[in-house]
C-alpha positions as CSV (number, residue, x, y, z in Angstrom):
1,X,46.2,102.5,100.9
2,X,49.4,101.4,101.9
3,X,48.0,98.4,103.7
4,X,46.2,97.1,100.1
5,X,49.8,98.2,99.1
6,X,51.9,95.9,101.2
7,X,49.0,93.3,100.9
8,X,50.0,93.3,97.0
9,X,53.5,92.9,96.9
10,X,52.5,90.1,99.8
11,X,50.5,88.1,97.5
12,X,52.8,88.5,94.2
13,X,55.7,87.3,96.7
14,X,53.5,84.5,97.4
15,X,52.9,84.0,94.1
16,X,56.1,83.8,92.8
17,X,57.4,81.4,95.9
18,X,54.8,79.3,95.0
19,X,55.7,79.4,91.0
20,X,59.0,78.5,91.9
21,X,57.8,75.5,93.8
22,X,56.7,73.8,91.1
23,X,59.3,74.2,88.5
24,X,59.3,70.8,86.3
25,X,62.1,70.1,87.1
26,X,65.3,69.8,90.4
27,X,68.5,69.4,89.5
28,X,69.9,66.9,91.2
29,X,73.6,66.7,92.4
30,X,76.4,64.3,94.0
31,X,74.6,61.5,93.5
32,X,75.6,58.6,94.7
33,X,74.2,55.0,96.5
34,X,76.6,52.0,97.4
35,X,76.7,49.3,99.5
36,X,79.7,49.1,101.9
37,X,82.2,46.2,101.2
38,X,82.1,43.7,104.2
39,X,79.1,45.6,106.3
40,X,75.4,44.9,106.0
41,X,74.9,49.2,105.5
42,X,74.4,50.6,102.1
43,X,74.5,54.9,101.6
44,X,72.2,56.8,99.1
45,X,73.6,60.6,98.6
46,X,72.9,63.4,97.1
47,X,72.4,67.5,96.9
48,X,68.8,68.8,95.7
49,X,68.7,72.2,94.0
50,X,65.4,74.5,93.8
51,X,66.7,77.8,93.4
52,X,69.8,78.5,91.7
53,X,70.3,81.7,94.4
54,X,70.5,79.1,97.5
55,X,73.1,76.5,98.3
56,X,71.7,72.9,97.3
57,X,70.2,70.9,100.1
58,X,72.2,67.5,101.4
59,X,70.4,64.5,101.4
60,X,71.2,61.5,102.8
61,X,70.5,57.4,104.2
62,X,72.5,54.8,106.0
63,X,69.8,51.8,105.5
64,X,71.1,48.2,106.0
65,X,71.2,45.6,103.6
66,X,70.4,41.9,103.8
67,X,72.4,41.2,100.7
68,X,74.4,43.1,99.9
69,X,72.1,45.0,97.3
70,X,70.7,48.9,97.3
71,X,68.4,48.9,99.8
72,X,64.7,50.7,98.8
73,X,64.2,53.8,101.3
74,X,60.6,55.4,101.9
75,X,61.2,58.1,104.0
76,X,64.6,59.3,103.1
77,X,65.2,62.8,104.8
78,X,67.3,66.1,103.8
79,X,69.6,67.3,106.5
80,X,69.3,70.7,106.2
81,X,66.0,70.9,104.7
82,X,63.0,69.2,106.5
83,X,60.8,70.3,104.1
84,X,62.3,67.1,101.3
85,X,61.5,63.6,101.7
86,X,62.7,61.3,99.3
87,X,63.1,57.4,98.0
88,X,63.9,54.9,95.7
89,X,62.3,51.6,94.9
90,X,63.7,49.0,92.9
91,X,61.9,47.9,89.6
92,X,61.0,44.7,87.8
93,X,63.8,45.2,85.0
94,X,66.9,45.5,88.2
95,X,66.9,49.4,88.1
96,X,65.5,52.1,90.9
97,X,63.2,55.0,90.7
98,X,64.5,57.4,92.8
99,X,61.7,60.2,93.9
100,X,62.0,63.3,96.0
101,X,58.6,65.2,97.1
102,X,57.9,68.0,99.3
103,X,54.5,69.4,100.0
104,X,52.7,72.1,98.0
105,X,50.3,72.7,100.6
106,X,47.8,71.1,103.4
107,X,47.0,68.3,100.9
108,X,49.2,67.9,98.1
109,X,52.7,67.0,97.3
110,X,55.3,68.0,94.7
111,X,57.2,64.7,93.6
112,X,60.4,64.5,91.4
113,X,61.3,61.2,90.2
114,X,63.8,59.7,88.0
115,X,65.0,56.2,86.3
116,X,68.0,54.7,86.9
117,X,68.4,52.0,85.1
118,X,69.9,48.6,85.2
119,X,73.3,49.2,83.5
120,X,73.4,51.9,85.8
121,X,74.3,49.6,89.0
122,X,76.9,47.1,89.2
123,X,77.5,44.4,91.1
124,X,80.9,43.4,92.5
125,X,82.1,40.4,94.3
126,X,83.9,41.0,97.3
127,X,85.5,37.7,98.5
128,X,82.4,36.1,100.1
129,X,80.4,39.0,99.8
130,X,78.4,41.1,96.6
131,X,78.1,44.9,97.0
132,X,76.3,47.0,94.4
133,X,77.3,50.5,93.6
134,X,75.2,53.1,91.6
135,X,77.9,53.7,88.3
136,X,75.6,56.2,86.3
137,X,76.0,59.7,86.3
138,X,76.4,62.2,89.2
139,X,74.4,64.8,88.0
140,X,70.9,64.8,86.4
141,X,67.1,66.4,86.4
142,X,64.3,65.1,88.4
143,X,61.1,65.9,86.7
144,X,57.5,65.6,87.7
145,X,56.9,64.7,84.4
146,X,59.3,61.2,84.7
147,X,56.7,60.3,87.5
148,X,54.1,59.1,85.3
């Protein structure tokens, strides 16, 4: 009896970890991605939260940059939490979807993802040199829904 018991609060436990995994949504936090004036390296940071009880998880990429530009990144990786990967691409219109996944199980992943848009870069001239900075705001939602 108590093994069926402990075997129950096991499997709601599980349950409920598992519920919380795929929440719609992470809020994301201290965002930021720039290109270094007068180096070839470009930084994408940021903080993930997925439970409101636990400190956020860092994230973070020096990539370089041919041109000065936001680099993409594929394989972006969390510092403190092995379990994140994350990446942004840039789109046809001059903006980036950033995405963050982690897996669900053996075969399937959880992925966040969200726009940012053209007016949310800028590009600055630097004596010889353009840099682009990320401008929009610090803190936002990923959703699985902004994926499709």
């Amino acid at each position: 009896m108590k093994f069926i018991t402990a075997l129950t609060f096991a499997a709601s436990a599980s349950a409920a970890a598992i519920e919380a995994r795929q929440s719609p949504t992470r809020q994301i936090s201290n965002f930021s991605a720039g290109c270094i004036p007068h180096s070839t390296f470009c930084e994408w940071s940021f903080e993930i939260t997925s439970d409101p009880s636990l400190p956020p998880s860092h994230c973070s990429a020096r990539i370089q940059s041919a041109y000065g530009e936001l680099p993409t990144i594929g394989d972006g990786k969390c510092e403190d939490n092995a379990a994140y990967t994350w990446g942004a691409v840039d789109t046809q219109d001059g903006g980036y979807r950033f995405g963050i996944w982690f897996p669900l199980n053996s075969r399937s992943n959880i992925t966040y993802c969200h726009r940012i848009t053209p007016d949310q870069t800028t590009k600055t001239q630097d004596g010889a040199v353009i840099t682009e900075s990320y401008i929009g705001p610090t803190e936002f939602e990923a959703s699985i829904e902004a994926c499709n």
